[in-house]
C-alpha positions as CSV (number, residue, x, y, z in Angstrom):
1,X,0.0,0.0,0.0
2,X,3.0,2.6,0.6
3,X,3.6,2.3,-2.9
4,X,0.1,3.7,-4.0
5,X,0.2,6.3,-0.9
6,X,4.0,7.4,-2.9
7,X,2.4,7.7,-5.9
8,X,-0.3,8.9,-4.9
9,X,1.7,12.0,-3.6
10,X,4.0,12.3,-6.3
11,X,0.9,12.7,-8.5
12,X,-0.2,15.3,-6.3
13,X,3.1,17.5,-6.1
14,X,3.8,17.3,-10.1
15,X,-0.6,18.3,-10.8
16,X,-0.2,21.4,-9.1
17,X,2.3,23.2,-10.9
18,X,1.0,21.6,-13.7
């Protein structure tokens, strides 16, 4: 599951400045 929560995040931080 950690590896969906990273992603998860990662997707998060590289929308916003998108």
């Amino acid at each position: 599951m950690k590896l969906l929560t990273t992603f998860g995040v990662v997707l998060a931080i590289v929308s916003i400045p998108a």
